[in-house]
N, CA, C and O of each residue as an XYZ file, in Angstrom:
368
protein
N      64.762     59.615     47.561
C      65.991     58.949     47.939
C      66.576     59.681     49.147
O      66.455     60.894     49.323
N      67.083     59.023     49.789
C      67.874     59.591     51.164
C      69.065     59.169     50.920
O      69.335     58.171     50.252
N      70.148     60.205     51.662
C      71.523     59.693     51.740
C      72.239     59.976     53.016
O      71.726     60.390     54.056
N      73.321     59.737     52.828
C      73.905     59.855     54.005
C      75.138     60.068     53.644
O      75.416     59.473     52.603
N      76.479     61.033     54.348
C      77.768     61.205     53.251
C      78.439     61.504     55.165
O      77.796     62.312     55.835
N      79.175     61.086     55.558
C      79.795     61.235     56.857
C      80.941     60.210     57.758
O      81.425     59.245     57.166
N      81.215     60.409     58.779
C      81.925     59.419     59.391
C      81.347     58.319     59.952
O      80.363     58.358     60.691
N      82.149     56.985     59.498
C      81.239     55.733     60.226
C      82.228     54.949     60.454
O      83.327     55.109     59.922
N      81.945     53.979     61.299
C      83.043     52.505     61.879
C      82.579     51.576     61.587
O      81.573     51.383     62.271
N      82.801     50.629     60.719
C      83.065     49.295     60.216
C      82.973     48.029     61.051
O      84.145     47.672     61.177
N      82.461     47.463     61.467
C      82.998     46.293     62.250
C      82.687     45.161     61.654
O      81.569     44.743     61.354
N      84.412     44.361     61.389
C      84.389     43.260     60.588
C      84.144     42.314     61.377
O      83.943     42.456     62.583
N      84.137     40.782     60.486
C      83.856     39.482     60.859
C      84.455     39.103     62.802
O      83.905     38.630     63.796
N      85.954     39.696     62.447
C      86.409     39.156     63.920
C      86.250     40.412     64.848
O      87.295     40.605     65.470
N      85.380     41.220     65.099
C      85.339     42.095     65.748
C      85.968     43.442     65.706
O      85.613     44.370     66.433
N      87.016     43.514     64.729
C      87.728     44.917     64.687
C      87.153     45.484     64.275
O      86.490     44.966     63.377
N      86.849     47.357     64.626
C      86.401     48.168     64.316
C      87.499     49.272     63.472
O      88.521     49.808     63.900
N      87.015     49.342     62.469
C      87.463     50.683     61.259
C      86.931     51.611     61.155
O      85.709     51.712     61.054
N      88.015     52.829     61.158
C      86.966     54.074     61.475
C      87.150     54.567     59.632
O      88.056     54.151     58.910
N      85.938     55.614     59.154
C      86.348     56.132     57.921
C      85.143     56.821     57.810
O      84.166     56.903     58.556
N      85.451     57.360     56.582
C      84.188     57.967     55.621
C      83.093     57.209     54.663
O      83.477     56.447     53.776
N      81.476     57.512     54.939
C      80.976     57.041     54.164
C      80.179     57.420     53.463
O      79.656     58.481     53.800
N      79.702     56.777     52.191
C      78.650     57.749     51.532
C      78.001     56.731     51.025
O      78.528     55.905     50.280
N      76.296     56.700     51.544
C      75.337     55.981     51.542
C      74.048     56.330     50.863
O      73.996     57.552     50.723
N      73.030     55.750     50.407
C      72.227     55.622     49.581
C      70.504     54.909     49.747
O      70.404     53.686     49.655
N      69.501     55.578     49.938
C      68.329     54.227     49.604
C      68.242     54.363     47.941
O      68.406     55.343     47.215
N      67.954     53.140     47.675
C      67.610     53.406     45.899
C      65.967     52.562     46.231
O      65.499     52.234     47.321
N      65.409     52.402     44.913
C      63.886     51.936     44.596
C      64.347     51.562     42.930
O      64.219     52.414     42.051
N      64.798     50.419     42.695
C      64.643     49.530     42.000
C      63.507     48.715     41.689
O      63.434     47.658     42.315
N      62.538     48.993     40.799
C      60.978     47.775     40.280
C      60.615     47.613     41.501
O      60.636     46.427     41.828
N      60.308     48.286     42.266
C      59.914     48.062     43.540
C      60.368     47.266     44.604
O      59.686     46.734     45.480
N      61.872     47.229     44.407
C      63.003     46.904     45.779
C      63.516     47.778     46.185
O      64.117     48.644     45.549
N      63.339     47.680     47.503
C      63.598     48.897     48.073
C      65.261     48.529     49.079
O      65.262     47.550     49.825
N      66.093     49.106     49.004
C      67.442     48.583     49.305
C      68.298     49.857     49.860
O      67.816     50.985     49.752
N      69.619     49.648     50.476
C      70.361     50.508     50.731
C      71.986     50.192     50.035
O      72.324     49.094     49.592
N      72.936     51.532     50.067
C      74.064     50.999     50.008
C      74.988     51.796     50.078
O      74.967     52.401     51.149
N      76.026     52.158     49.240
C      77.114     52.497     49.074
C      78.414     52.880     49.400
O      78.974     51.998     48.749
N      79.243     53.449     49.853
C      80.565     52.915     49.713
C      81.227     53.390     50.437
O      80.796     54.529     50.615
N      82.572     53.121     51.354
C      83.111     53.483     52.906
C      84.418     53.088     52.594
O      84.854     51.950     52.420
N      85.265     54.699     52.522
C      87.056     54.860     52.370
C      87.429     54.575     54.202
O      87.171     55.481     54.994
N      87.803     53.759     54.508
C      89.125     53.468     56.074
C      89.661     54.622     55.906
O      89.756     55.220     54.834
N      90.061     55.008     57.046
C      91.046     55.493     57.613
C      92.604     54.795     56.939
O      93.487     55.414     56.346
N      92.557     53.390     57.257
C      93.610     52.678     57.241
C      93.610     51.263     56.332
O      92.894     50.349     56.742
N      94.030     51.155     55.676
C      94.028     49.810     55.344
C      94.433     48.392     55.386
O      95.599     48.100     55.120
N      93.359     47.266     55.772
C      93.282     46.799     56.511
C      93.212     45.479     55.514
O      92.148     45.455     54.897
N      94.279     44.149     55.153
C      93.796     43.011     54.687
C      92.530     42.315     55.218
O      92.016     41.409     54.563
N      92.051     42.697     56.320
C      91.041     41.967     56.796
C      89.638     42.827     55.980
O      88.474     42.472     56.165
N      89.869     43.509     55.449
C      88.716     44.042     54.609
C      88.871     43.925     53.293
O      87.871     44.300     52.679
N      89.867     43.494     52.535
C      89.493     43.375     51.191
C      88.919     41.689     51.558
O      88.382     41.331     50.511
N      88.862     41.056     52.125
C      87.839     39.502     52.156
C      86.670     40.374     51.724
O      86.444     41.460     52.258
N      86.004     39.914     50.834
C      84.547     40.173     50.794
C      83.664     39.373     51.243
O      83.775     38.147     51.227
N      82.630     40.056     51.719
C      81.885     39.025     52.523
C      80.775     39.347     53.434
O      80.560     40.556     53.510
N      79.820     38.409     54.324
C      78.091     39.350     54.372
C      78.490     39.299     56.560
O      79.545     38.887     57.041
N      77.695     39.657     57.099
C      78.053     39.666     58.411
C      78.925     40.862     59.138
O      79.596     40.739     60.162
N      78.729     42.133     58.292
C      79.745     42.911     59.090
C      78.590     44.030     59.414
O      77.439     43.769     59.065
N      78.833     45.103     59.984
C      77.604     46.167     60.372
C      78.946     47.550     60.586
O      80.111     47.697     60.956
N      77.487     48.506     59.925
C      77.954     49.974     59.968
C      77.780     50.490     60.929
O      76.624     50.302     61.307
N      78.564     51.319     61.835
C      77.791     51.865     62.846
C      78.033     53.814     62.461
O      79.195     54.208     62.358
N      76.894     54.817     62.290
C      77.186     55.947     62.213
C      76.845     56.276     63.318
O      76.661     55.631     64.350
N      76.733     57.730     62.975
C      76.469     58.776     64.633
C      75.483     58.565     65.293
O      74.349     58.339     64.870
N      75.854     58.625     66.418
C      74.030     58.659     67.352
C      73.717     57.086     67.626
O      72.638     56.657     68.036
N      74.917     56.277     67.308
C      74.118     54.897     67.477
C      73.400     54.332     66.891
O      72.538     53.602     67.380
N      73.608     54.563     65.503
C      72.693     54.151     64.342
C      73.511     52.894     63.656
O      74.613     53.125     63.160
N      73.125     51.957     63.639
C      73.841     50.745     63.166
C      73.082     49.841     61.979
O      71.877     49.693     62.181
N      73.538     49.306     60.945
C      73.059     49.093     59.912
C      73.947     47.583     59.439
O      75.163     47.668     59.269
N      73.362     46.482     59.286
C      73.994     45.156     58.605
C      74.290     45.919     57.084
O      73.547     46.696     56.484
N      75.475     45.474     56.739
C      76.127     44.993     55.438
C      76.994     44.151     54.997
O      78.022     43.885     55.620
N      76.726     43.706     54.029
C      77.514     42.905     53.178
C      78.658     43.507     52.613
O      78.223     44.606     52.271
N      80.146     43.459     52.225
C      80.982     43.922     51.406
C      80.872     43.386     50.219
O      80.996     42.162     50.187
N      80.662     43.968     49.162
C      80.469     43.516     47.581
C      81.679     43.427     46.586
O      81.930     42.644     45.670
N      82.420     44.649     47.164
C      83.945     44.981     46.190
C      84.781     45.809     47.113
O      84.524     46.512     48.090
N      85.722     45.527     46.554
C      86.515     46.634     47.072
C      87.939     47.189     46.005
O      88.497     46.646     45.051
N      88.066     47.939     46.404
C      88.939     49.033     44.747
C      90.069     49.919     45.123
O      90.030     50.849     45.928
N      91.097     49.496     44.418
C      92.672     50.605     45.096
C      91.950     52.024     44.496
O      91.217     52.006     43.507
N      92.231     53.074     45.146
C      92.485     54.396     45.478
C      93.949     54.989     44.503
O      94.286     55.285     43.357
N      94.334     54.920     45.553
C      95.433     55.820     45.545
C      96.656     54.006     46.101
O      96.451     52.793     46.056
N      97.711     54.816     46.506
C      98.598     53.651     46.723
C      98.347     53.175     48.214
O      98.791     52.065     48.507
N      97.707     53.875     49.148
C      97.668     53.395     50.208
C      96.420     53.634     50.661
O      96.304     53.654     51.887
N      95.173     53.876     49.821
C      93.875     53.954     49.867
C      93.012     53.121     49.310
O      93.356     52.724     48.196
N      92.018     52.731     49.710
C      90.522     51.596     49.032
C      89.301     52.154     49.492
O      89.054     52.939     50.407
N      88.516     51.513     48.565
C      87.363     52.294     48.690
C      86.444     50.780     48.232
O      86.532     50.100     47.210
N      85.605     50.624     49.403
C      84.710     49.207     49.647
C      83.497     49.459     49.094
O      83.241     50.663     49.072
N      82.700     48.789     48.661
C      81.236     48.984     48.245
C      80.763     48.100     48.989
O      81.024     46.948     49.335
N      80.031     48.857     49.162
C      78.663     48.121     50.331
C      77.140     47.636     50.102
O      76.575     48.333     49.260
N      76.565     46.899     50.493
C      75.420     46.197     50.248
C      74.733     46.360     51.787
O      75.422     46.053     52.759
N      73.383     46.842     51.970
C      72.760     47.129     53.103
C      72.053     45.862     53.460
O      71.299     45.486     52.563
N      72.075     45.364     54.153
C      71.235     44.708     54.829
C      70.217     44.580     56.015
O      70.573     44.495     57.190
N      68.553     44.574     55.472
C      67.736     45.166     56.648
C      67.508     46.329     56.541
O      68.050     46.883     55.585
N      66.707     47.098     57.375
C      66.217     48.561     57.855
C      67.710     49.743     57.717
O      68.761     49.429     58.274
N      67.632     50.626     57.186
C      68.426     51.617     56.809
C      68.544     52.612     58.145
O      67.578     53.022     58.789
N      69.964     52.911     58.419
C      70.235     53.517     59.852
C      70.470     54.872     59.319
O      70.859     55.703     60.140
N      70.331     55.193     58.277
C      70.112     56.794     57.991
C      68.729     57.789     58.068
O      68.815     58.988     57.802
């Protein structure tokens, strides 16, 4: 398994970019091989609790990765924490 635990930017449906923390995953499920997991904002943003497929991760170095948003979950009172679904080749 590989992971990934660092800073990444978000870019939703209409183009805005979110900066935050993420912590990512390959798993091997019956022989599916997949990526994922889950990215706290900086800021919180109604345009990210929409869930929904079409948005991309971008980490360091120019490494960019399709995902889907699956959930998303209050924190704290002014914090969320999104779960993510990888889509395609893994940028870690």
């Amino acid at each position: 398994m590989t992971t990934y635990s660092g800073p990444a930017r978000l870019t939703l449906a209409s183009g805005t970019q979110v900066s935050g923390m993420a912590s990512l995953s390959t798993n091997q499920r019956g022989g599916v091989a997949g990526w994922g997991g889950t990215f706290r904002p900086d800021q919180n943003s109604e345009e990210i609790r929409n869930a929904g497929e079409g948005f991309s991760l971008e980490l360091p170095y120019d490494q960019i990765g399709s995902v889907s948003i699956v959930g998303v979950r209050k924190l704290l009172a002014t914090q969320i924490l999104v779960t993510l679904a990888g889509d395609g080749p893994v940028p870690f």
